[in-house]
N, C-alpha and C positions, 0 to 999 in steps of 0.2 A: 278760274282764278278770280274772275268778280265776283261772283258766287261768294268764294271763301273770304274775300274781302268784304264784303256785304254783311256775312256771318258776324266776321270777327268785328265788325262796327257796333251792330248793335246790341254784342255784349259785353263793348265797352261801354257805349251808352246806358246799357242797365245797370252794369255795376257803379259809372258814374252819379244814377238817379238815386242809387241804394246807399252809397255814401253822404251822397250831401243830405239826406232826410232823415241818417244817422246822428250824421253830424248836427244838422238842427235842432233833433231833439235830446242830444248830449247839452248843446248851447241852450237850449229852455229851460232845460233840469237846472244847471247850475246856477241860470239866472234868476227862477222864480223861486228859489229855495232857500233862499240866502236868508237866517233870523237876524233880524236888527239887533237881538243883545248881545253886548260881545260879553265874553267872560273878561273880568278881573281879578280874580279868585276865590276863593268859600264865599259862594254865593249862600242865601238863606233857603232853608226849607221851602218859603212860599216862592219865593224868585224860580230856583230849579222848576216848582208846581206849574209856576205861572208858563214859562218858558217850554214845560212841555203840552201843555192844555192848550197852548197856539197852535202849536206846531201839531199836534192831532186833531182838531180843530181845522186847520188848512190842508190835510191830506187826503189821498181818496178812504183811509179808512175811516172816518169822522161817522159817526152815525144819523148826523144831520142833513147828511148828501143821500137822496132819493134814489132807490134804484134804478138805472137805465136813464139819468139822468144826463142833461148834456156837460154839466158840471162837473160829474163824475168820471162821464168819458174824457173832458179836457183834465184832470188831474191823473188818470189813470196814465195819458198819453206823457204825460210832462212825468210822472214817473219810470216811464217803460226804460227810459236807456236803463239808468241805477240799476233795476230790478232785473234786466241781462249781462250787465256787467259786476256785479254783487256775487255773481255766483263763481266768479275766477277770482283766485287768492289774489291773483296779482292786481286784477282791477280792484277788488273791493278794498285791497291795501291805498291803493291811488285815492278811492271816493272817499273814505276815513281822512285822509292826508290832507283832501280838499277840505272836506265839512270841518278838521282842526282850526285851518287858516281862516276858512269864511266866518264858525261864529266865533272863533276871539279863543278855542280851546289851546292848550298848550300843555308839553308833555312838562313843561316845568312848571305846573300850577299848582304843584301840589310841595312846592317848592325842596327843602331839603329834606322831606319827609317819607318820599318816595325811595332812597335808598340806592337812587340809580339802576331801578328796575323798571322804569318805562322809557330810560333811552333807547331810539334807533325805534320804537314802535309807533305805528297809529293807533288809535283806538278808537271803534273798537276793535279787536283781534278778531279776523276772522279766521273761523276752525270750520272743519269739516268732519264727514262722522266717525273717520280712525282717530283723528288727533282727539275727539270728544271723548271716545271710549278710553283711551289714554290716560287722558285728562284725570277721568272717572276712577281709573284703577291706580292710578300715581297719587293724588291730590293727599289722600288718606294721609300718606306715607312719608309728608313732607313736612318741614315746619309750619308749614300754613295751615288754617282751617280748611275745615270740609268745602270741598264744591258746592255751590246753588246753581241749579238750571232753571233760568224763571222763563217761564212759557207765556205770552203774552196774547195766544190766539183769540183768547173766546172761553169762558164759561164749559159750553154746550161740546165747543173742539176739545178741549184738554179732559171733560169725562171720556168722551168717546175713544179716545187714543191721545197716550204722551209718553213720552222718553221718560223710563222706569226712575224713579227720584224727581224728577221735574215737579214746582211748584206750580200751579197757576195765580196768578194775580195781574187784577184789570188794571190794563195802561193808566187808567184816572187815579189808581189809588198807588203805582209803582214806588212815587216818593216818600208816602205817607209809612209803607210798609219797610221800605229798607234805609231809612235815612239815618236809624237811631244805630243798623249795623256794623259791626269792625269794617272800617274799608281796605283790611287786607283778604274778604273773604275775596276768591275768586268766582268770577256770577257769568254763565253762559246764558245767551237771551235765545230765546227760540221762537218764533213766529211763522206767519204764513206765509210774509213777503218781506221785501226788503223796508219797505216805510215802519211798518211794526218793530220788527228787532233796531231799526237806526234811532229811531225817537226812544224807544225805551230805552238802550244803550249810552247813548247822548246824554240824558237822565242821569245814569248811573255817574258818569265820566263828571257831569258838571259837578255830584257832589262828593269828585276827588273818590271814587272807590280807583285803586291801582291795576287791579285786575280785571279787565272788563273785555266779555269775549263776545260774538256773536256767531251763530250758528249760521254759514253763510249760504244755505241755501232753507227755499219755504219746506214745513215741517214736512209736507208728502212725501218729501224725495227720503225724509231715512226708513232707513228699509232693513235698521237693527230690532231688537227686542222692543216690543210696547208694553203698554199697563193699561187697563179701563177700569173705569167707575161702574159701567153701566154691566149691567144682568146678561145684557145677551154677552157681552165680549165682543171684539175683536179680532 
């Protein structure tokens, strides 16, 4: 009977150890993440630019972070909750909900021009890879434009394999590229983690597009149809 009380002790104390270092680094993420600007509304071209060139700039995909660097390891660790809980509809609905409230986003920012088609939503929308192919085969057939899936991996990633229709374009130039767009089209962002599709999404959102999705898991895990550039294939 001690025995089994002995047992049952110390795996409450592990699972007590496993929450509270959860919990901490839930309480890191939200607090070292937070951008100073808040939105007001139709921000400009260069504001949106500026606002995202920080914020990738501060995250571990920044290209200015050394590999294996201790810098790197502390942003990697400050993103790890997000990047486990991004990948359930329901949490990633929760961290959207959050990121609204913290920099200044609001579903009525696009004021009566939205139509009443972003109430009751965060954004960005996360989809998974039935609701994407859906997406894909409905979009056509609706009043809206066509779907964009902007794939925000890497150059080098998005030859080697990308979701059949995906565009790629680099996180630096995302604004320069779709700013002059209808902000009715509907745009799925696709990356390798959660930091990639949240900054480029965020982008989207600040300059008022309605439709803004994110592919809520990194690109490895779809396991539908691909496309490549390169000679050998896929």
């Amino acid at each position: 009977m001690k025995l089994t009380s002995n047992k049952w002790l110390r795996r409450t104390i592990d699972v007590s150890v496993v929450v509270v270092v959860i919990g901490f680094l839930v309480f890191g993420y939200f607090k070292y993440t937070k951008t100073d600007t808040t939105f007001t509304g139709q921000l400009s071209r260069q504001e949106v630019q500026a606002i995202l060139l920080k914020e990738y700039q501060d995250s571990s995909i920044s290209p200015n972070i050394g590999t294996g660097s201790l810098q790197l390891l502390m942003r990697k660790t400050r993103e790890l909750p997000a990047e486990w809980l991004s990948r359930s509809k329901f949490f990633s609905t929760i961290l959207a909900k959050n990121r609204i409230d913290r920099i200044g986003l609001s579903t009525q920012s696009c004021e009566d021009s939205c139509g009443g088609v972003n109430e009751g939503y965060a954004y960005p929308i996360p989809i998974n890879q039935s609701e994407l192919r859906k997406l894909q085969i409905e979009t056509p057939k609706t009043k809206y434009p066509d779907l964009i899936i902007l794939d925000v991996r890497g150059e080098q990633a998005y030859l080697e394999s990308h979701i059949p229709g995906a565009v790629y374009v680099p996180m630096t130039e995302i604004v320069e590229t779709v700013f002059p767009m209808n902000r009715w089209l509907p745009i799925v962002v696709v990356g390798n983690n959660y930091e990639e599709t949240r900054i480029a999404s965020e982008a989207l959102y600040r300059m008022l597009f309605h439709f803004v999705y994110r592919f809520q898991y990194p690109y490895p895990y779809w396991n539908g149809e691909k496309e490549t550039f390169l000679a050998n294939g896929i």
